[in-house]
N, C-alpha and C positions, 0 to 999 in steps of 0.2 A: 500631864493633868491640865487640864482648858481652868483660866483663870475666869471665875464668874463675873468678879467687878469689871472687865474688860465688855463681856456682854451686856451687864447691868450698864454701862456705859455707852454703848449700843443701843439700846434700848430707849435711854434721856434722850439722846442727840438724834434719834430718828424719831422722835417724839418735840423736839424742835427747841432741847437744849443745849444751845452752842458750847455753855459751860464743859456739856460734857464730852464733845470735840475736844475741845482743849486741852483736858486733863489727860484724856488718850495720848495727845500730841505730845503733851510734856512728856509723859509716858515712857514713850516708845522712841522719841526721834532723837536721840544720842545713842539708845543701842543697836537703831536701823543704821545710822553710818557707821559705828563700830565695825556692823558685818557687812557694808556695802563697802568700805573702804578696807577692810580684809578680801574681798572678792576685784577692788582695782586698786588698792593701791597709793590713791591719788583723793587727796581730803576735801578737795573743791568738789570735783567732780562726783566724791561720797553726798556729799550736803545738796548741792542740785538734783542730783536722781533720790534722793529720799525727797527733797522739797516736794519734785514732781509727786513722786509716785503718792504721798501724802495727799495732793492737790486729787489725783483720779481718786483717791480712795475716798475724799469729801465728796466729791463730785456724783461717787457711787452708791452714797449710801441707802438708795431706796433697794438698790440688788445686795447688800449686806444680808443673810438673812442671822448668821451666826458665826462664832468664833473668828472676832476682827482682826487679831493680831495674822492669824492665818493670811485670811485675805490682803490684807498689808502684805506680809511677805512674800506672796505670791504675786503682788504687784511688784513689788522691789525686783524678786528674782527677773521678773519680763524687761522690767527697764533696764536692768544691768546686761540681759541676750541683748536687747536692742542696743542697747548702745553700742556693744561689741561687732554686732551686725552690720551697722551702721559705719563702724570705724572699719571693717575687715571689705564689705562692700564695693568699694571703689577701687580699692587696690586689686579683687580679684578681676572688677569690668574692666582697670584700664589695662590690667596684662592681657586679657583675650579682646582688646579693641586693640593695645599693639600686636597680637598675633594675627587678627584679620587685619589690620593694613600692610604687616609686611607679607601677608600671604595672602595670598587668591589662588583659587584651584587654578589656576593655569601655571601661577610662578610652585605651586606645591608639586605637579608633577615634572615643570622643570629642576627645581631645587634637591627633588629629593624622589627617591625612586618608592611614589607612595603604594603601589602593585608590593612591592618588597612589604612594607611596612605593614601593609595588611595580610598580607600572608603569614609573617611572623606571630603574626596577632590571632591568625585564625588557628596557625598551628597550636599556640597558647591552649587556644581556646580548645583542641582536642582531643588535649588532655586532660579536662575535667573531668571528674564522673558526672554522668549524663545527666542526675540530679540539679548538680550545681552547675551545670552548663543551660540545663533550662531556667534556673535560676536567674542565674547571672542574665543573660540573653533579655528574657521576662523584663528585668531591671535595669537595662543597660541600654538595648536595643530599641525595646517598647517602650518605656521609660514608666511600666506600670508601680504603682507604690506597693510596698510590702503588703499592706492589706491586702490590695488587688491581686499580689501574686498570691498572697496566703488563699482566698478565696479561689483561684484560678486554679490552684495544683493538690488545693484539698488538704493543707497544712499548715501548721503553728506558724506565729509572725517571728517567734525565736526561732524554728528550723531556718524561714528565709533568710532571716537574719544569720543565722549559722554557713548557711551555703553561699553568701552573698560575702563575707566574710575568708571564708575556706578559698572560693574564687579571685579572691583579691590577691591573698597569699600565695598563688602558684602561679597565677600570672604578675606576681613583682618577680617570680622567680623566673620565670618562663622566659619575658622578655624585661627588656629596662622600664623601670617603672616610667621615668618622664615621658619615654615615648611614648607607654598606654597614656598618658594623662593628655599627651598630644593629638595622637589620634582621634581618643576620646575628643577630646573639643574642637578639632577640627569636623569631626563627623556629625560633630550636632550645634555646631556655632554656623561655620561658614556654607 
């Protein structure tokens, strides 16, 4: 059930009373780090990403049209992806910045017999049913998004999702997963 005083409060403070900012804030900002600090953990960093997210949510209120707490939450939830994003980030670029300096396609087909590597992969790959092989391919190769493939093959974004999935799972079985993850980034990084 949508709390009306909340909107009633909405209403004062986009109407240009501060008061009613406030009483929101007092409100709400103890049991938004409650659940922002159940989602990391970490009580400083609960109170900053509410501060913020608080500070976009003043910042927004001419796009508020209704149900504020909503909107707050769904700010919370972005700042708490981003922050994960943020922190996960760096660590994924510097392991494929150290894969492109210890590799370069000249030391890769010195180092490693990458003819092999792709054949095993392609073999993988011949065992799909032909569904989730154009699937996979669609998503992997073209790098089209699900919509795009949904649009492309004339099917649900859960079937891609299904085949795209289904695909993943016979090819960790097919070959070793690190190597597709290798392959995979070397074929579209370097």
């Amino acid at each position: 059930m949508i709390d009306n005083s909340d909107e009633l409060l909405l209403v004062d403070w986009q109407n240009g009373d501060e008061k009613a900012f406030r009483l929101f804030y007092d409100l709400h900002f103890m049991n938004s780090i409650k659940n922002v600090y159940y989602k990391t953990g970490d009580f400083h960093l609960s109170e900053e990403i509410v501060q913020d997210a608080f500070l976009s949510f003043y910042n927004n209120k001419i796009k508020i049209t209704k149900t504020p707490l909503l909107y707050l939450n769904s700010i919370l939830k972005n700042k708490i992806v981003d922050h994960y994003r943020k922190k996960v980030q760096p660590i994924i670029y510097g392991e494929i910045k150290d894969i492109k300096n210890e590799f370069s396609k000249d030391s890769i087909s010195e180092n490693f017999n990458f003819q092999h590597l792709s054949s095993r992969l392609n073999k993988a790959l011949d065992t799909l049913p032909t569904q989730t092989k154009n699937v996979f391919i669609l998503s992997r190769e073209e790098q089209l998004s699900h919509k795009e493939i949904s649009d492309k093959l004339g099917i649900s974004l859960k079937t891609v999702e299904y085949h795209i999935t289904k695909a993943m799972k016979i090819l960790k079985k097919g070959i070793d997963y690190n190597l597709l993850l290798f392959i995979y980034f070397i074929n579209n990084i370097l």
